[in-house]
VOGU-3710 file (C-alpha; in Angstrom, 3 decimals, decimal comma):
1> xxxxxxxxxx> 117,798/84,402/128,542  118,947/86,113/131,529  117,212/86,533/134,737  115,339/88,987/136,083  118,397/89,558/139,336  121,058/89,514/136,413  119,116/92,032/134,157  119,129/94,347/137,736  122,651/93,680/138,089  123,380/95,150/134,555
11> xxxxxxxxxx> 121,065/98,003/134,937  122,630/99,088/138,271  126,338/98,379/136,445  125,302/100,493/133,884  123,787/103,464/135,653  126,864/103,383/138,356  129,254/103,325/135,435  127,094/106,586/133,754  127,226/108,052/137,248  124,125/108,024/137,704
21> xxxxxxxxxx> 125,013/106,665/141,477  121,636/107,551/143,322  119,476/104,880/140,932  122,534/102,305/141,191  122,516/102,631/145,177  118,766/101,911/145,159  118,988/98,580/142,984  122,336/97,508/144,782  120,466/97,905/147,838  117,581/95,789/146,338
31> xxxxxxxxxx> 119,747/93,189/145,090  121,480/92,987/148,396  117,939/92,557/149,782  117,321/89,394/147,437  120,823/87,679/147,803  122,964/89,248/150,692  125,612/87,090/149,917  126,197/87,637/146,278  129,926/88,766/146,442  129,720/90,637/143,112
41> xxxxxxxxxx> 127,025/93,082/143,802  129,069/93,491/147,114  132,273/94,536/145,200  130,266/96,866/142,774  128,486/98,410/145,689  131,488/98,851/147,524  133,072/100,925/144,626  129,692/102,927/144,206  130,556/103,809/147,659  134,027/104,518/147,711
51> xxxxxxxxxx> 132,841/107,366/144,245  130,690/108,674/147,022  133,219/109,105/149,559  131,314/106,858/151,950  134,205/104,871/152,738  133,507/103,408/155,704  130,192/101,864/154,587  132,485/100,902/151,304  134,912/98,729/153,739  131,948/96,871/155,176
61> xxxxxxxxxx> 130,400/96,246/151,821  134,130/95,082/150,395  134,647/93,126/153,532  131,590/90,962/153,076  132,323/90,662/149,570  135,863/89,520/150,421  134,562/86,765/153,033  132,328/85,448/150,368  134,804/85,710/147,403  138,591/86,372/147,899
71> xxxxxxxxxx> 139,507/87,665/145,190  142,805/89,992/144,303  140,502/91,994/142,961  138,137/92,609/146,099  140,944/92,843/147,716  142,498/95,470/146,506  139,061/97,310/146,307  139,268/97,207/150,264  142,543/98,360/150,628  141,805/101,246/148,123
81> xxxxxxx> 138,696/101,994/150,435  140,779/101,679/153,748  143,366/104,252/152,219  140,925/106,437/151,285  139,410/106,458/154,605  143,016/107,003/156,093  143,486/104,313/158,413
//
């Protein structure tokens, strides 16, 4: 059965991947709350950011998440965000 954090991780996947972004933000930012350091919420927030053009808070999320995990993947989430953000 899974947990109560990984049933709010799949809710917030799912409503970020409907676009449904201002619900996702709230339980990313909830989860974050619980377990800052959970590199995977980190990366999905970080995308949910860089869909709202709010890249700048998208490079700090992806930054964390690339200190905690570093991934290919994160990575090139960051240097999507950086590009975006034109530096």
């Amino acid at each position: 059965m899974k947990s109560k954090y990984k049933l709010l991780v799949d809710e917030a996947y799912n409503l970020h991947s409907k676009g449904d972004y201002d619900k996702a933000e709230l339980i990313y930012t909830k989860l974050l709350e619980l377990r800052p350091d959970d590199a995977n919420v980190l990366n999905l927030y970080g995308l949910l950011l860089i869909s709202l053009k709010n890249y700048e808070k998208a490079i700090t999320m992806l930054t964390k998440a690339f200190l905690y995990n570093k991934s290919a993947y994160v990575a090139e989430n960051l240097a999507k965000a950086y590009y975006l953000n034109n530096e």
